[in-house]
Structures are given as structure tokens and as C-alpha cells.
N, C-alpha and C positions, 0 to 999 in steps of 0.2 A: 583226529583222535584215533589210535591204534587202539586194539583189540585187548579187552579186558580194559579199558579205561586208561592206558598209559599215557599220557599228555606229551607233545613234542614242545619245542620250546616257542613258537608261536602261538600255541593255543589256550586257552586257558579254562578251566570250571563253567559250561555254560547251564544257563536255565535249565534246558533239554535233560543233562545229566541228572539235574536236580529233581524232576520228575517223573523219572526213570519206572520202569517198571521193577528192574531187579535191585534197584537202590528201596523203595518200600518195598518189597517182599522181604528184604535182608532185614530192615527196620521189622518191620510186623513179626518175623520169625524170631526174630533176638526179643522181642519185649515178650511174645507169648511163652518164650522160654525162659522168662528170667520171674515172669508174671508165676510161671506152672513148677519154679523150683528148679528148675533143671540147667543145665550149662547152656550159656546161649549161646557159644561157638559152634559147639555138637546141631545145634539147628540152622546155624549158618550155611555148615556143609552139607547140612541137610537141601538145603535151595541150590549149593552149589552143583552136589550129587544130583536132582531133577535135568539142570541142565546143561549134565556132561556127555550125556547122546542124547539129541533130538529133542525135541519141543513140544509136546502133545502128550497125554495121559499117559498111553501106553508105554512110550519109553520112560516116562518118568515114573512109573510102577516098576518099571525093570529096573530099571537103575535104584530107585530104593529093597528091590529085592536083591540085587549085588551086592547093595551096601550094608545090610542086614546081614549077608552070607560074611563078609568082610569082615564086619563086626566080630563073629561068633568066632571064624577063623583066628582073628588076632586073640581073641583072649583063649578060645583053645589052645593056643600056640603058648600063650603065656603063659598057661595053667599047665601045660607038660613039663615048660622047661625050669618052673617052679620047683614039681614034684618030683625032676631029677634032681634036685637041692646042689646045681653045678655049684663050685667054688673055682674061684671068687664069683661074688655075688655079681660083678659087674659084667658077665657075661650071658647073664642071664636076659636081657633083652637083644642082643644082637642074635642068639641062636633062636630066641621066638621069634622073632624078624623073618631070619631067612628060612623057618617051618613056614612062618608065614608065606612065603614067595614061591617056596616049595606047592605049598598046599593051593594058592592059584594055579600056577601050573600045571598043576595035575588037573583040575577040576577043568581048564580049559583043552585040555587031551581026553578025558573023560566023557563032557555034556558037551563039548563043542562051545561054550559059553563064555566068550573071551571079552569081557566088559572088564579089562585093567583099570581105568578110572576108576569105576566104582567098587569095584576088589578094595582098589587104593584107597578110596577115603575110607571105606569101614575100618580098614586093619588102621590107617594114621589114629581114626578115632578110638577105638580099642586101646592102643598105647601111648598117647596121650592123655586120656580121659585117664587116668593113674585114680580107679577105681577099682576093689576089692574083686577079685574075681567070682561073684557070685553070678546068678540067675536073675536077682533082684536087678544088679547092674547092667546086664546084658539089657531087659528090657526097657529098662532107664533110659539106655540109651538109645534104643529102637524107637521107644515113643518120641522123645526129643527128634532126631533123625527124620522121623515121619512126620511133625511138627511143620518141619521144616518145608520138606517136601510137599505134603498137601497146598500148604501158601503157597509156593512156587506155583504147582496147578491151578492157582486159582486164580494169581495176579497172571499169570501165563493166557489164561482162558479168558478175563475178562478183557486185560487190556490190548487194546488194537497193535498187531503188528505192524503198521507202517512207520510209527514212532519209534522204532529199532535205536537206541542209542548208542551199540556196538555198529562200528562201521568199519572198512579196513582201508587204507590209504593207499 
């Protein structure tokens, strides 16, 4: 089995996978978010964003505070290139895009702070989530997000590492 679960053509779905730690944390974070109203994809990438650096609390707080920052950036981004009212209208997420790519950038010449993945899933989630640019949404989604991620910590911390079902060939 290759990395991220890609199957070669000898192998097939075993038990192991089935009992996976990150396959119930994905289960557990999509029902508490579909349970709590909220998008349960936005909590998927929440589990994804825990363990895009490191494995352990600490980077999974960091990586949910990238993805937060991520977050705010993308709909900052969207919310500028809104209230310049560009025309045609369909140019209006490609230039909040690249404010968006802009504004990591800079943040990473800035604080030194260079977590791309988690930059990257905030701002996907931002524009995707094709929600209202309010305050209300921003936190919407930060809860969902963090939903996500706490599970990760938790099925992270309870279940034993040796049972690793990511291997590499």
C-alpha cells in the first residue's frame, strides 16, 4: 500500500485499513459536523490539517492556527477584491487567490512562519466554503476546523502507533 492509501494492483482493502485510526477520526469528525450543522468537509480538512506537520498536540495546534490564519486571509482576500466591484465579475476570485498567495508570502518573510499546507487548506477552505463574507462565517468555520482537528488529537493520542496503516513501499 503507497502513501495516503493508493492501492497497487496486487493489493486490495485490507481489515487493517478498516480499523484505521485516520479512517474513524474522518468518520467521527464528519458526523460531529453534520450532527453540529456545520459542513462536514470543512471538518475533514480539519483532521487533514492536524496531520500535515507532525503528529503530537503541539504541531496540531500550530497547524490549526495556520489554518485559521488561512482562513481569515482567504476571505480577507475575497472581501477586498469584492469591494473593488472588478468587472466582469469572474475575475473576482482569481485576484483574491493570488492576494491570497501574496499575503502567505509575505507573512512568511515577516514571522518566519512558513506552514504552506496549512496557509493552503485555510485559504481552499475560505473559497470553497462559498459563504457570505461575514464574521459569523469566519467563525463557522474555525469551529467546524477545530472540530476536526481536536478528533485528530484525540484518536492521535489514544490509538497506539505501531498499528501505522500508512506504509511506504
Amino acid at each position: 500500500m503507497k502513501w495516503l492509501g493508493v492501492l497497487t494492483k496486487r493489493e486490495s482493502l485490507s481489515p487493517q485499513l478498516l480499523k484505521s485510526p485516520i479512517l474513524a477520526v474522518l468518520i467521527v469528525a464528519a458526523l460531529v459536523g453534520y450532527l453540529g450543522g456545520m459542513p462536514t468537509w470543512v471538518a475533514v480538512l480539519g483532521v487533514i490539517a492536524y496531520f500535515s506537520r507532525g503528529r503530537n498536540w503541539r504541531a496540531g495546534a500550530y497547524n490549526l492556527a495556520c489554518v485559521v490564519t488561512g482562513l481569515g486571509l482567504g476571505l480577507g482576500a475575497q472581501a477586498a477584491a469584492f469591494k473593488w466591484q472588478i468587472d466582469p465579475s469572474i475575475l473576482v476570485a482569481p485576484i483574491a487567490l493570488l492576494f491570497s498567495v501574496i499575503s502567505v508570502w509575505a507573512m512568511g518573510l515577516v514571522t518566519g512562519i512558513r506552514n504552506i499546507p496549512s496557509y493552503a487548506i485555510g485559504i481552499v477552505i475560505a473559497f470553497l466554503a462559498q459563504l457570505d463574507i461575514t464574521l459569523d462565517a469566519y467563525f463557522q468555520l474555525i469551529a467546524t476546523v477545530s472540530i476536526g482537528a481536536v478528533f485528530a488529537g484525540l484518536i492521535d493520542a489514544l490509538w497506539p502507533r505501531k498499528d501505522s496503516v500508512v506504509r511506504t513501499c
